[in-house]
N, C-alpha and C positions, 0 to 999 in steps of 0.2 A: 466786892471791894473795888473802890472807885481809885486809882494812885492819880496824882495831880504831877507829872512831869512836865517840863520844859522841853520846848522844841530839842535845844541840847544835851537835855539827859536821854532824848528817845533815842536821839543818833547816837548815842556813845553807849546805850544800850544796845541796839539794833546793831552797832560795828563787832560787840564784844559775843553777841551771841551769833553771829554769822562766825567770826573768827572759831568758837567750839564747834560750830556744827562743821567748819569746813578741815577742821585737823581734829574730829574723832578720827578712830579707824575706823569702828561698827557705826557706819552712817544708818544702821537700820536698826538699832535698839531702841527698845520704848523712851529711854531717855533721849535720846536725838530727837524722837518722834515726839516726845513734848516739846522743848527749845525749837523746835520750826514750828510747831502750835502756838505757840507764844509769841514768838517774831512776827508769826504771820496776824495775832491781832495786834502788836505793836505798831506795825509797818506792813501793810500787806504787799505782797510780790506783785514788779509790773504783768501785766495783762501779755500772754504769748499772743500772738494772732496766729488765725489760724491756717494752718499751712494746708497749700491743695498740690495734690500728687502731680505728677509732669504726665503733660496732655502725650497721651499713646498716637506713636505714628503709625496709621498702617499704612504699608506698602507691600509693594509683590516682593517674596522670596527673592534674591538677587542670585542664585545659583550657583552661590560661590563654595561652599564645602560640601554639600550633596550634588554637584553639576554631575550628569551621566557625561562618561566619555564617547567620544564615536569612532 
């Protein structure tokens, strides 16, 4: 099934089915999980980039909560 809409019916579909999926409660019912299946071929979601962890610093032990007393 081919639907022939206009730029404006896909926004004002695309606005009306984000509006259901973001005031369900059960965001995780098969019905939600259709309606983001269908948004996402109406209008597919921007692209996340992908995120890189924060670069590990080594450095020496600073001695501060295990310091031996003398």
């Amino acid at each position: 099934m081919d639907l022939h809409l206009t730029d404006e019916q896909v926004e004002l579909l695309v606005a009306e089915l984000d509006r259901i999926i973001a005031d369900d409660r059960y965001f995780l019912s098969p019905r939600i999980q259709a309606l983001r299946g269908i948004r996402a071929l109406l209008k597919p979601y921007p692209a996340q980039p992908a995120t890189t962890p924060a670069p590990r610093i080594y450095a020496p032990p600073t001695g501060g909560r295990y310091h031996r007393r003398r």
